[in-house]
C-alpha positions as CSV (number, residue, x, y, z in Angstrom):
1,X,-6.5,31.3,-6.6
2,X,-6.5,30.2,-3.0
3,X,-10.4,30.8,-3.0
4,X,-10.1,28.2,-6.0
5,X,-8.5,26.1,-4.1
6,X,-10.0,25.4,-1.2
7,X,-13.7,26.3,-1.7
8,X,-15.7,23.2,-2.0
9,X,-19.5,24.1,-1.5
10,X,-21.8,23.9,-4.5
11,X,-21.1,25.9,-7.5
12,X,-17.5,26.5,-6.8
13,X,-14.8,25.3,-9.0
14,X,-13.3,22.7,-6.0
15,X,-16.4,21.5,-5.3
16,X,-17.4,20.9,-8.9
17,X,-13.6,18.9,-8.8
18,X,-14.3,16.9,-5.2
19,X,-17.9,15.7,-6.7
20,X,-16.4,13.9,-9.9
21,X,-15.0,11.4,-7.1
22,X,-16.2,8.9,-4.7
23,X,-15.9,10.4,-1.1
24,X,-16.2,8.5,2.1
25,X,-18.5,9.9,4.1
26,X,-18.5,7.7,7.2
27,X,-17.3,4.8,9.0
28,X,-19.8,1.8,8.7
29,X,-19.4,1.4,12.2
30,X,-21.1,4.9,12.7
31,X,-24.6,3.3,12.3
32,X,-24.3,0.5,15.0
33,X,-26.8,0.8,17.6
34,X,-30.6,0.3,17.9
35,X,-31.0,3.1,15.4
36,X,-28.6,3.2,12.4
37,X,-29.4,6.9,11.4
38,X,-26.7,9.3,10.9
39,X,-26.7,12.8,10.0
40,X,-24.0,13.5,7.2
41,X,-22.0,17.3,6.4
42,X,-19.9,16.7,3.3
43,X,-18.5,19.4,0.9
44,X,-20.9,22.0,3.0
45,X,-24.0,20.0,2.1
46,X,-26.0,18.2,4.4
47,X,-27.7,14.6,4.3
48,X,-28.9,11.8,6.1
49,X,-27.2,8.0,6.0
50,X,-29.3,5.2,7.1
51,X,-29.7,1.5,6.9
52,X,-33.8,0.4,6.6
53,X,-35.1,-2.7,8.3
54,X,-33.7,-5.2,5.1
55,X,-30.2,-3.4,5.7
56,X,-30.3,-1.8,2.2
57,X,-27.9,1.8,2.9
58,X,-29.6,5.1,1.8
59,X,-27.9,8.6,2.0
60,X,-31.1,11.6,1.1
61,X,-30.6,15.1,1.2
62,X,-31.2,16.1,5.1
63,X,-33.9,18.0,4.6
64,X,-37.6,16.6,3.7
65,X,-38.9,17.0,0.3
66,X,-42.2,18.4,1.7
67,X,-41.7,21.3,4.1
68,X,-37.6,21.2,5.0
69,X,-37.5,19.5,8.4
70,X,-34.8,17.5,9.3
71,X,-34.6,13.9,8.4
72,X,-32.1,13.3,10.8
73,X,-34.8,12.9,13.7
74,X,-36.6,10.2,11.3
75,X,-38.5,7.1,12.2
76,X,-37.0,3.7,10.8
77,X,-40.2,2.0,9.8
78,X,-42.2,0.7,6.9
79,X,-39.4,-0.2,4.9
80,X,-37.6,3.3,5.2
81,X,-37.2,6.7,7.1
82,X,-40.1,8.4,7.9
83,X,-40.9,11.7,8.6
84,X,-42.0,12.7,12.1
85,X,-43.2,16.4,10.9
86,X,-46.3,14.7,8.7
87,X,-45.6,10.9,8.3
88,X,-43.9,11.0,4.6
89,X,-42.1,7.7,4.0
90,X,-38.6,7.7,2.0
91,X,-37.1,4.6,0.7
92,X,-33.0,4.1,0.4
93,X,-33.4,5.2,-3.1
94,X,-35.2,8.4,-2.5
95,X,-38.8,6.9,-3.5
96,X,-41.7,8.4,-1.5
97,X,-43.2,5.3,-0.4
98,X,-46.4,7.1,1.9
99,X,-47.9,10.1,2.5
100,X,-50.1,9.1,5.3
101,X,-51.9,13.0,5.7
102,X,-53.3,13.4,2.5
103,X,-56.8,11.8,1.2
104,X,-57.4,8.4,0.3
105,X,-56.0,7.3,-2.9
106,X,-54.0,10.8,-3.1
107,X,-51.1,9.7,-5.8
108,X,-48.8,12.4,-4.4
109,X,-46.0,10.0,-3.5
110,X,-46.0,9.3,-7.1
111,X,-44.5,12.4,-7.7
112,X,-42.0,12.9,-4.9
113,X,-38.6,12.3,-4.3
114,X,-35.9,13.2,-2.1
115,X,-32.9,13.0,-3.7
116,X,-30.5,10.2,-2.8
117,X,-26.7,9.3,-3.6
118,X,-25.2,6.0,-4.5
119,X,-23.3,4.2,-2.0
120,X,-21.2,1.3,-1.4
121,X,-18.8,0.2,1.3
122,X,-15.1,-0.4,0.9
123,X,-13.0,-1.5,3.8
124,X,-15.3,-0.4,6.4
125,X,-16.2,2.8,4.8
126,X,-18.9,4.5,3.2
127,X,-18.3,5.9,0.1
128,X,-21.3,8.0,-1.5
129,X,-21.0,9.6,-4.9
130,X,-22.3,13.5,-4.5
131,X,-21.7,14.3,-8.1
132,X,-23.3,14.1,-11.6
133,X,-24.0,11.5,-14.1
134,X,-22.0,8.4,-14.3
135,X,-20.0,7.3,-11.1
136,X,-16.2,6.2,-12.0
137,X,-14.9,3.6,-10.7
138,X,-12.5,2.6,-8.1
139,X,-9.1,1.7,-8.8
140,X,-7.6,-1.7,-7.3
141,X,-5.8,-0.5,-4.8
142,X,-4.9,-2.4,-1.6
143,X,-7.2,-1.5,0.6
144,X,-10.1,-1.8,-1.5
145,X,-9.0,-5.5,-2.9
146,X,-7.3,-6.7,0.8
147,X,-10.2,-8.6,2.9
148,X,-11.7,-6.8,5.8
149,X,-9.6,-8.9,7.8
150,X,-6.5,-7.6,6.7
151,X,-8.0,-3.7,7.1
152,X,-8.7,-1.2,9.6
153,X,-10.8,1.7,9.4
154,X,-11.2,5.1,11.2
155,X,-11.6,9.0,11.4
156,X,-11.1,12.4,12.8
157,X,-12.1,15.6,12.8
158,X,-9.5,18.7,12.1
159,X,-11.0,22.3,12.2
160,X,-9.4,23.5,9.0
161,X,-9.7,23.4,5.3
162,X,-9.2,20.4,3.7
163,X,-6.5,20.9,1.5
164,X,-4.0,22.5,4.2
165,X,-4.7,19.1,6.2
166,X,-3.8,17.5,2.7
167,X,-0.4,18.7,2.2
168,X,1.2,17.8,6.1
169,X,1.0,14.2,4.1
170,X,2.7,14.9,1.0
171,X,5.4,17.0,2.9
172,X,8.1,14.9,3.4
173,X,10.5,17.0,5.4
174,X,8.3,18.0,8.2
175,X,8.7,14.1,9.8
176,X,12.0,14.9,11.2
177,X,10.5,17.8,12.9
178,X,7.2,17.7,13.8
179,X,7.2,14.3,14.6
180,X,10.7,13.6,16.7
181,X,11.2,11.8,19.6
182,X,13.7,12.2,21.4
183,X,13.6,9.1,23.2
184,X,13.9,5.5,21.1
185,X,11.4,2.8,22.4
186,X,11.7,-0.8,21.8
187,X,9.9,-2.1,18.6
188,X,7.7,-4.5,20.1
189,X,5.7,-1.8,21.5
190,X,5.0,-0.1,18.3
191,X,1.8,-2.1,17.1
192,X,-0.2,0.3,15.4
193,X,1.7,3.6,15.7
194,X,3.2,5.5,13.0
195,X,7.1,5.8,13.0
196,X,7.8,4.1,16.1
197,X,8.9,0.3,14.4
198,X,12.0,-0.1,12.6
199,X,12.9,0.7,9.1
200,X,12.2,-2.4,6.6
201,X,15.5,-4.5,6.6
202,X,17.2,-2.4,9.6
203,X,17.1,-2.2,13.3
204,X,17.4,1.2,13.8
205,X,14.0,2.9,14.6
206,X,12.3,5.4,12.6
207,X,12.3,7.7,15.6
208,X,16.2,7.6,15.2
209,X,16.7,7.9,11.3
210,X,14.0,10.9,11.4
211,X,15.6,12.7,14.2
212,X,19.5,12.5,13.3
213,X,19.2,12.3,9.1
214,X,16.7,15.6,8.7
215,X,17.6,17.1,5.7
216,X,16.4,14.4,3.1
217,X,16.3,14.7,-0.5
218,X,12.9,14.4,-2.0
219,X,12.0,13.4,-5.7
220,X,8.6,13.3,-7.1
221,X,7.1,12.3,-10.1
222,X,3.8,12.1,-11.8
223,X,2.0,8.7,-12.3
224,X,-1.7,7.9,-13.4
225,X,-3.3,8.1,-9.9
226,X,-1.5,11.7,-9.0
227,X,1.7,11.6,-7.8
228,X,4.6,9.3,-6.3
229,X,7.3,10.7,-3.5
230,X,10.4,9.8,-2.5
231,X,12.5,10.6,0.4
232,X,16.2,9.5,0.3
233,X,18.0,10.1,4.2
234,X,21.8,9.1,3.3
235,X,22.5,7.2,6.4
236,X,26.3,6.1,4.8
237,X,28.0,6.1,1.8
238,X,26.8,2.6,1.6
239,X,23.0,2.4,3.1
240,X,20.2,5.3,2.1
241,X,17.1,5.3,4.0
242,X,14.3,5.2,1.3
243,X,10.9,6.4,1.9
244,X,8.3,6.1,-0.9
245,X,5.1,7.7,-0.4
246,X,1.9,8.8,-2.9
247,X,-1.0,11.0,-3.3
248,X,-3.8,9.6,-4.5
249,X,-5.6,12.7,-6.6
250,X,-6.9,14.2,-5.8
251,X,-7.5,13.9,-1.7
252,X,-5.7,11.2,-0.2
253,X,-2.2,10.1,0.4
254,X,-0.9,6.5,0.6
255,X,2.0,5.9,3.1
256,X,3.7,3.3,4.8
257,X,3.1,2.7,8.7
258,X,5.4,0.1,9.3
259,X,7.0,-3.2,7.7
260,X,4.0,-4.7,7.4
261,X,1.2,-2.0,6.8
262,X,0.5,0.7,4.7
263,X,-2.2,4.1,5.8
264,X,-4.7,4.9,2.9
265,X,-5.7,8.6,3.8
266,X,-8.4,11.0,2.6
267,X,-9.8,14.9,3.8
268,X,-13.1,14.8,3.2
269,X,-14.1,18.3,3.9
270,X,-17.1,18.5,6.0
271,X,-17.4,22.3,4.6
272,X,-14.8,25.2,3.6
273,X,-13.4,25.4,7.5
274,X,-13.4,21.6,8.6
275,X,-12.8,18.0,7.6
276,X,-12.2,14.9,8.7
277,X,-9.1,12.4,8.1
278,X,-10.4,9.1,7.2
279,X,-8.4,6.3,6.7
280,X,-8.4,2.8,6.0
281,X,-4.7,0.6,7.4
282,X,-4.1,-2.2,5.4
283,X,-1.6,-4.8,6.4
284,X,0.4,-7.6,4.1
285,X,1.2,-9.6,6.8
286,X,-1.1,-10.9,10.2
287,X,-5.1,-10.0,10.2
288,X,-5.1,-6.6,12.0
289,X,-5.9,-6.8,15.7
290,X,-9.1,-4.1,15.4
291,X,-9.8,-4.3,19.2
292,X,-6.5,-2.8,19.7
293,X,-6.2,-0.2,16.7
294,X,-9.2,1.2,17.8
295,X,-9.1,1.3,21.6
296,X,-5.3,3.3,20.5
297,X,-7.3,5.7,18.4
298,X,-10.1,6.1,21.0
299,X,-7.4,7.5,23.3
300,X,-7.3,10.7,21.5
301,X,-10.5,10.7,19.9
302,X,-14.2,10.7,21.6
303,X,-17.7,9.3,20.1
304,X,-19.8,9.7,18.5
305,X,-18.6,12.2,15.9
306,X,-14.7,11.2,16.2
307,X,-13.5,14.8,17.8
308,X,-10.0,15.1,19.2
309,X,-9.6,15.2,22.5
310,X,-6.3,17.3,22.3
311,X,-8.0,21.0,20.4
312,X,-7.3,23.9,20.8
313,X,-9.4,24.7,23.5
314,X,-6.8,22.7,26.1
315,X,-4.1,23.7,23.8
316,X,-3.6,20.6,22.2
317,X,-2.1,18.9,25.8
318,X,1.3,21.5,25.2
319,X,3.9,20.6,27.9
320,X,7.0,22.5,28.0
321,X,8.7,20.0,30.5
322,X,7.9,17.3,27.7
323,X,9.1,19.5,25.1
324,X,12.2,20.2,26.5
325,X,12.7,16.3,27.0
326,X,11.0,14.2,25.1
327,X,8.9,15.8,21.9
328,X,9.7,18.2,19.4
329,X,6.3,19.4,19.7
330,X,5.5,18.6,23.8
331,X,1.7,17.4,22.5
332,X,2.4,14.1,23.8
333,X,3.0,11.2,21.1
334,X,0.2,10.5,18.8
335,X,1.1,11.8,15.2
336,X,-2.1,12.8,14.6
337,X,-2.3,15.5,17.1
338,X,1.3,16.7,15.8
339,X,-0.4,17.0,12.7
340,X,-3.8,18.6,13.8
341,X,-1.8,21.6,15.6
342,X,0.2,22.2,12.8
343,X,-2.6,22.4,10.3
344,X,-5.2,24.3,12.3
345,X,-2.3,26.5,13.8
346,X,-2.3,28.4,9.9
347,X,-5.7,29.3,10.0
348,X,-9.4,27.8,8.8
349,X,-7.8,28.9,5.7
350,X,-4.6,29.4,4.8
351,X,-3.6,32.5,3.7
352,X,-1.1,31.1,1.0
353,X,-0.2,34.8,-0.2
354,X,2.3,35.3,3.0
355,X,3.7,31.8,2.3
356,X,7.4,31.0,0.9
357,X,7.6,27.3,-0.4
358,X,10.8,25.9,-0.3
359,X,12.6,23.2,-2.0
360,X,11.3,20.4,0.1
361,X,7.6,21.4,-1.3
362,X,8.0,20.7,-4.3
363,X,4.9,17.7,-3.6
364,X,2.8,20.4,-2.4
365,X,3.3,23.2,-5.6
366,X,3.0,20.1,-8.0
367,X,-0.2,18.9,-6.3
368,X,-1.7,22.4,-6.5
369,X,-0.8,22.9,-10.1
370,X,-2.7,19.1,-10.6
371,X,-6.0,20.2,-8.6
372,X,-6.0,23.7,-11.1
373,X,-6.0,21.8,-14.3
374,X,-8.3,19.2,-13.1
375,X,-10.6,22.3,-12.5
376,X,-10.1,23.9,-15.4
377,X,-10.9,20.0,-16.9
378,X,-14.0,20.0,-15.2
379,X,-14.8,23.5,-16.6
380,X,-14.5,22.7,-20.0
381,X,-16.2,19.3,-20.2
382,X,-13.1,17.6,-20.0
383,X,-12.8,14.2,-17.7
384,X,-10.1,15.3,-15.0
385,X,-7.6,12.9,-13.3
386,X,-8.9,8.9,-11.9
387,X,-12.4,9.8,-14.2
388,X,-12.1,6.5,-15.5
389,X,-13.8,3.3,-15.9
390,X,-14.2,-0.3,-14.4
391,X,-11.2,-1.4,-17.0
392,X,-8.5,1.3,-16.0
393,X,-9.3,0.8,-13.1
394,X,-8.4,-2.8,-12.7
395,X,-4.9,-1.9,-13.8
396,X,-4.2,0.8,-11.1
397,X,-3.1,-1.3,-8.2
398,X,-0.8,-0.9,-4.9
399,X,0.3,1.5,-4.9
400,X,4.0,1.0,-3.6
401,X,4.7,2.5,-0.5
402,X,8.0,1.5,1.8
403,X,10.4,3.2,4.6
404,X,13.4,0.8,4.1
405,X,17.2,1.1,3.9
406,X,18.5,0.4,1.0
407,X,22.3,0.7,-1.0
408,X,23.4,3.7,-1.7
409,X,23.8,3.1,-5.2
410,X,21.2,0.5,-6.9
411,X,18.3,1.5,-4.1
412,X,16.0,2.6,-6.9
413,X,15.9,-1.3,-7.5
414,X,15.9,-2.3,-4.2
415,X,12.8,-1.0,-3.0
416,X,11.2,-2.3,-5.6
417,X,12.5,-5.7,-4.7
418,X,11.8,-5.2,-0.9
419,X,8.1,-3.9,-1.6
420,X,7.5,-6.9,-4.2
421,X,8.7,-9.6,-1.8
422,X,6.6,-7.5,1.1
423,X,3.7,-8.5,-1.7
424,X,4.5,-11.7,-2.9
425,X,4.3,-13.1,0.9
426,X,0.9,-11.7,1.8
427,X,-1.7,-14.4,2.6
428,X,-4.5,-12.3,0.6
429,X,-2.5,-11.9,-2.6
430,X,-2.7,-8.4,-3.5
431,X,-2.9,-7.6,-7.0
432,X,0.4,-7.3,-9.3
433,X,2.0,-3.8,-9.1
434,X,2.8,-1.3,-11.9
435,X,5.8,0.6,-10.6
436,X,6.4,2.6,-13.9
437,X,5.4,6.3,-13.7
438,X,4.0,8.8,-16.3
């Protein structure tokens, strides 16, 4: 069963799952420069993404239809990538346009064709369709609807499977821990950083609410796009901290960052033993200030293939003086290294038979029973979970995400309040929300 899992090359059950859905593949961004060629590794396969001289987008199988070299090393010319092994020309769409080698009025490139993938870009990202047949579509969710000025996009790599990088975000409890500060800073400062703002309609900081209230109690229930969590942290017999968070089947989670933006985030395995985190922040309020997310982002992550700089090889920057002080962890204070360590720390792959879930992951067990139906689905002909069309699609929006306080009693209505006026005052006008589950 964990082999079912977490396998995702070809011919295995996951991979036959993670193919029926779009998955973004790279950061639009990653073909700026002289040369917009970029070699792609995606559910163990490998291609090449490029952008020809009329900026159509093409993503081909890696290696050359004619004698297997790589296509990564191609010319840009002639309307498409060539070949430098012996000249052959391929267009965005696979076509052999030329094969310059061959006799005069040879009809060859009639008959060749490397296969290619359809694309499109969504919020800064590339999202290429590896599967079968007919692509679904994509549902209306903020940050595909929300203009590009109002969204952020960016990536990571984490050397571990996919789906144990999945579950630290659907696993509720592990903020209070992992992630706990034991130090409060002041608001302002916390542009762009997860859990260091206030809660919606509070002063008190995140850091604080996570670090004294750590036993929360987590419901979760099933919707049409996977599955919707709830954190309540009583604070009082009057106020309950409310944190609503989603997975997005069947490999991304949906969670709030602060007041005023939300993270959309995928694993995108890169093969059985690595994947990156890519993720698109979408905000309801200002434009985001992209010079600043990013340069935060670059602090912990080099170009040009978006590696941590915090790995295991320097042990993830592990200070005990700063443990004993100031971090639960002592890996300094981006959540994302938190996260990395704890993921990679339990092996490339899990060995979920020496587990023992507990209560609080009850997200993660549900999720797992979700990807093995979808599987079996997939296996019988069956359309699995977000297999759907342009018009269902339309009518998945949001969704809701919030870390708020909220009355003890009456705070299941007054989130959805709070998130609804968070909604109704955004300058793009996000779609109307469906809060009822499944």
């Amino acid at each position: 069963m964990n082999d079912r899992l977490t396998r995702v090359g070809p011919g295995t059950p996951g991979g036959g799952l993670l193919r029926r859905y779009w998955q973004p593949v790279a950061l639009i961004e990653e073909l700026d420069g002289p040369r917009p060629v970029r070699p792609i590794r995606a559910l163990g396969q490998d291609f090449v993404l490029f952008r020809d001289e009329a900026g159509t987008l093409g993503l081909i199988d890696r290696a050359c239809p004619h004698r297997g070299v790589d296509l990564a090393y191609g010319r840009l010319e002639d309307g498409g990538l060539r070949c430098p092994f012996h000249g052959w020309l391929f267009a965005a769409d696979g076509r052999c346009l030329d094969t310059p080698a061959e006799p005069e009025g040879s009809t060859l490139c009639q008959r060749i064709r490397a296969r290619s993938y359809p694309v499109q870009v969504r919020a800064g990202i590339v999202f290429a369709w590896l599967g079968e047949g007919e692509a679904p579509a994509l549902p209306a969710f903020d940050c595909f609807v929300a203009p590009d000025t109002h969204t952020f996009a960016f990536k990571g790599l984490i050397e571990c499977n996919w789906l144990q990088a999945l579950e630290v975000g659907i696993d509720p409890a592990h903020a209070s821990f992992l992630h706990r500060f034991f130090e409060d800073e002041d608001a302002g400062a916390a542009y762009g950083k997860q859990f260091r703002g206030a809660s919606d309609g509070s002063d008190l900081p995140m850091t604080y609410v996570l670090r004294e209230f750590p036993r929360p109690r987590i419901e979760v229930e099933s919707t049409d796009y996977g599955l919707r969590l709830t954190a309540l942290r009583r604070i009082s017999d009057a106020t309950t901290h409310v944190r609503v968070t989603n997975l997005y089947f069947p490999q991304a989670f949906v969670i709030p960052m602060s007041a005023e933006m939300t993270i959309t985030q995928w694993h995108v395995p890169v093969d059985d033993t690595r994947c990156y985190w890519v993720a698109i922040f979408t905000s309801f309020a200002a434009p985001v200030d992209h010079a600043r997310m990013r340069a935060q982002r670059l602090e912990t992550y080099a170009l040009p293939d978006y590696l941590p700089r915090r790995n295991r090889t320097n042990e993830y920057g592990f200070d005990p003086q700063e443990q004993a002080s100031q971090t639960y962890t002592g890996m300094g204070h981006d959540i994302n290294t938190h996260d990395q360590w704890a993921v990679e720390s339990q092996g490339a792959i899990q060995d979920r038979t020496r587990e023992n879930l507990a209560s609080t992951d009850k997200a993660i067990a549900a999720n797992r029973r979700l990807l093995l139906r979808a599987m079996a689905a997939v296996e019988e002909g069956r359309p699995p979970l977000l297999a759907i069309g342009e018009e269902e699609a339309a009518r998945l929006t949001g969704p809701a995400t919030i870390d708020g306080m909220a009355p003890t009693e009456g705070w299941e209505a007054h989130w959805r309040d709070a998130v609804a006026r968070r909604r109704a005052q955004a300058p793009w006008a996000p779609p109307a929300l469906t809060l009822a589950a499944e």
